[in-house]
N, C-alpha and C positions, 0 to 999 in steps of 0.2 A: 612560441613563447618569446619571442625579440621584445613584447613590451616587461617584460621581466628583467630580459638581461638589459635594459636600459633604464632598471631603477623602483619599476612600479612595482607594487603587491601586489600578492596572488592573485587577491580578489578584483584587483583591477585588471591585471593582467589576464584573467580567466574570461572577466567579459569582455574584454577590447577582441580576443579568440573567439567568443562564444562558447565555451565550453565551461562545463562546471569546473568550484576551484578543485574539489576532487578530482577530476581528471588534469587539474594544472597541475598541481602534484605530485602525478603519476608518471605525468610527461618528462615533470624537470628531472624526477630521482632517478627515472629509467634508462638504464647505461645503452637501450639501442632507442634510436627515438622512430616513434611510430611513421610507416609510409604508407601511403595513399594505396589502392587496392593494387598488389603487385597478383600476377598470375602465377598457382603453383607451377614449379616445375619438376616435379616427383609424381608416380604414380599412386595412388590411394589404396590399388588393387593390382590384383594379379594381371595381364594381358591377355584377353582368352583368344585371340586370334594368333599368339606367338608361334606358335608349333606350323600353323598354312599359310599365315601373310607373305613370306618373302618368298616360302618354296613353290607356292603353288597359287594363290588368290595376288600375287603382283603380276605372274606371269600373264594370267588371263587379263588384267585389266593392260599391260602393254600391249597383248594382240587384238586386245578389243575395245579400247578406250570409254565406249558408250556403253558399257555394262554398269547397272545400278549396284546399291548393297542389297536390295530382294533377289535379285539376279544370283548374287554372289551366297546368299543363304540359301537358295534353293537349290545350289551347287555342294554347297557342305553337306547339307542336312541329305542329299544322294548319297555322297561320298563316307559320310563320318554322320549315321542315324541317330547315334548314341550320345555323341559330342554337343551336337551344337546344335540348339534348340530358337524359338521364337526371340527372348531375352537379350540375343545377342545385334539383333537388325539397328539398331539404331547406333553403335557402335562403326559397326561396317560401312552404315551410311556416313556417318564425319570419317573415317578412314579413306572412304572412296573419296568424299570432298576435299580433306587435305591432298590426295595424293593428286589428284585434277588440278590443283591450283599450284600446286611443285611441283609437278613430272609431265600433266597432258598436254595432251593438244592444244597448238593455240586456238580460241576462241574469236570466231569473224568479228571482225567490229563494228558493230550498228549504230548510226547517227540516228537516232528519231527525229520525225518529223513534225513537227506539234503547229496543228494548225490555229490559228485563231479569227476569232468572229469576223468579217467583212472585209480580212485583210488580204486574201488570194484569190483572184480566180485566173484558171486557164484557159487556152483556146488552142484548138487544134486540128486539121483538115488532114481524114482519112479517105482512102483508097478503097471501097469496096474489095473485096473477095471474091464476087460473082457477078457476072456482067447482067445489067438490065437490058434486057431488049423491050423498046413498045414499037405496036406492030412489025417485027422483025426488023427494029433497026436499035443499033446498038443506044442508049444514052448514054453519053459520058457525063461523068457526073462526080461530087468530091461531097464524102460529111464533116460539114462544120459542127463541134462539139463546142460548148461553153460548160463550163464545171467552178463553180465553187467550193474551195480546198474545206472548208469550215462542213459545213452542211452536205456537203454531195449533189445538193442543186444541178441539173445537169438540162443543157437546151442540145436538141439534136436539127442541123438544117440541110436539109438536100437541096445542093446548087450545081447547077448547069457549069460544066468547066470554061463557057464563054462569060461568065458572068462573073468575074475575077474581081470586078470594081465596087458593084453591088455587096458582092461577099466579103470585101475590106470595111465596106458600112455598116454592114448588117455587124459584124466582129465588135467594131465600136461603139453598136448601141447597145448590145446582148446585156451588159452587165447594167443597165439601166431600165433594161425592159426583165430582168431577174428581181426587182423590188428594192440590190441593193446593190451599192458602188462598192467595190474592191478597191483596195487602195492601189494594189500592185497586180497586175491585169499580164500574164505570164503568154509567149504565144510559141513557145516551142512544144515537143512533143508530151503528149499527158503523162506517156508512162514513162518516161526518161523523165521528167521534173517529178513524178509525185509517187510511184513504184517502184520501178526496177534498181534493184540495188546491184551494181555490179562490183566484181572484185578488180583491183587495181595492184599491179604489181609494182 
């Protein structure tokens, strides 16, 4: 109500707020003035987990951090049949979620990777697992993969390990003979650029 205490009437004042002039009125004579939605901080209700949470249901969640609040209700309702019934599970589960987000474990942290239409593809040349023999003589031999990040598009080429020069051409047209140009054409390893998350200390 500042356009009040700078002179205006109610009813100017009331709509310059938006608020009916009854509620200006209510505003101005009210010795606490109203705040924006603040969060209780008192309980409504009794705690019904007071008597097991510290002594016995925090124990369990420190030696066992991945324990849900079902988990945790199908431990009382063994322990205490009489006590603690269905009504309580939702409860234990914001319990167990506060207590995760103040006390647990830390949480890995995951970059996603969000790919987008025509903008990635990779290339990458694998080492079989099992030696090919034709007519008992070894072929040596490397798979050239091409994958686009977006679609999964994927070209698979078996090339003779003498043919090194051929298989750098064949890498440069792959994303053209795919129907579509990548704008950023990746050629290290597939699953080191596009899976493997590893942890870094």
């Amino acid at each position: 109500m500042q356009h009040r205490q700078n002179g205006a009437s109610q009813e100017v004042a009331a709509a310059k707020a938006g608020v009916s002039v009854r509620s200006g009125r209510r505003i101005e004579t009210s010795a606490q003035k109203p705040c924006l939605d603040t969060e209780r901080q008192w309980r409504t209700r009794e705690d019904p987990l007071e008597a097991v949470w510290e002594t016995e249901l925090l124990h369990l969640l420190e030696n066992e951090p991945k324990l849900t609040g079902t988990t945790l209700l199908d431990y009382l309702q063994e322990h205490y049949p009489e006590h603690y019934d269905q009504t309580i599970l939702r409860t234990l589960q914001r319990r167990v979620k506060l207590w995760r987000a103040l006390h647990g474990p830390e949480r890995e942290v995951i970059f996603r990777q969000q790919a987008v239409v025509a903008q990635q593809g990779f290339s990458d040349f694998t080492h079989p697992d099992n030696p090919v023999t034709i007519q008992s003589k070894t072929f040596p031999h490397l798979l050239y993969q091409f994958r686009l990040a977006y679609s999964g598009w994927r070209s698979v080429t078996v090339v003779q390990v003498v043919r090194v020069m051929r298989l750098w051409r064949r890498a440069c047209s792959e994303p053209y003979n795919s129907g579509w140009q990548s704008i950023e054409h990746r050629t290290d390893s597939l699953s080191a650029a596009r899976n493997t998350v590893k942890r870094v200390d």
